[in-house]
N, C-alpha and C positions, 0 to 999 in steps of 0.2 A: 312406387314410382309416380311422379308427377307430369300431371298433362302437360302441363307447359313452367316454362322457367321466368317467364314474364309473359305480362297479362297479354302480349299482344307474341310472344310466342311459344310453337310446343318445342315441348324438349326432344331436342335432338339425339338424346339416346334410345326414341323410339325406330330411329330410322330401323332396318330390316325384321323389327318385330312381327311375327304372327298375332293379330290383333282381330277383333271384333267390334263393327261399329253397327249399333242398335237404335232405333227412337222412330222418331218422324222429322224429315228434311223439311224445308223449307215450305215447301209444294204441299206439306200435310200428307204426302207420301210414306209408308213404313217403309224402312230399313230394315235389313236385319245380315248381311255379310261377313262372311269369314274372308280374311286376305292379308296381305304380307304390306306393312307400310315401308314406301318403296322411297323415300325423301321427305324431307321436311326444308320447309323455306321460309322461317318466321313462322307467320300467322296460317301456311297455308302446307297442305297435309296432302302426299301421292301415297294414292293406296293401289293394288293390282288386287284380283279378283276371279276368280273361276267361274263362269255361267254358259250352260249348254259347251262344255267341252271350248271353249274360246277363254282365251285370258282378257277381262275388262281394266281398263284404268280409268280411274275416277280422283278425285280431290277431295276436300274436305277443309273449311275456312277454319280458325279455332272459333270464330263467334258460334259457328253452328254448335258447338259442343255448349256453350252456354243456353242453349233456346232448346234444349233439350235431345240431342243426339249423345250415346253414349259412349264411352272406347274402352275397351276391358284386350289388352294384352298380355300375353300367356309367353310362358317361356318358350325359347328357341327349341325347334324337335330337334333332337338327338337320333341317329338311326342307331339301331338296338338288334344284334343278332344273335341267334344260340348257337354257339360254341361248337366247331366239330363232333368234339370229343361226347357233349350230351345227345348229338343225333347219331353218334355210334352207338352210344347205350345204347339209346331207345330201339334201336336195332336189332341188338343183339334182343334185348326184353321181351319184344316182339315176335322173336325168333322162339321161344322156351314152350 
C-alpha cells in the first residue's frame, strides 16, 4: 500500500488502519507509537494513541514522512475466539 496517492497527499485508504509511526519529528524528538489513523486530509494525517491509560490525538503533516518519520501499517484485528465445542473437549480432557 502506498503512503500517499499524490505528492502532497496520503492515501486515504489508510484512514482506520492500525499503523505505527517511528523516526525523529521535527523537534529531533524520537517517536516511536502504536495507534489507529483516525482521518486523512490531504497532506495532513489524525492519528489516536494510548499513553498512561488516556487516549492521545496527534497529527502528522506528509512532509514529516519525507524528513525521516516512518508509517508501517498492519492489517485490521480480527477478534478470534475458540469455539464452545473445543472448551468442552478440553474439559472433558481434563476431567480423565
Amino acid at each position: 500500500m502506498k503512503l500517499a496517492v499524490r505528492s502532497w497527499a496520503f492515501n486515504p485508504n489508510l484512514r482506520s488502519m492500525l499503523a505505527r509511526v517511528t523516526g525523529h519529528d521535527e523537534g529531533g524528538d524520537e517517536i516511536d507509537i502504536v495507534g489507529i489513523i483516525t482521518a486523512i486530509k490531504g497532506d495532513y494525517l489524525e492519528f489516536e494513541f494510548m499513553r498512561e491509560d488516556k487516549i492521545v490525538r496527534t497529527h502528522f503533516y506528509l512532509e514529516s514522512f519525507r524528513r525521516g518519520l516512518a508509517l508501517a501499517v498492519y492489517e485490521r484485528p480480527v477478534r478470534v475466539e475458540i469455539p464452545d465445542s473445543y472448551q468442552d473437549e478440553s474439559a472433558t480432557q481434563r476431567g480423565k
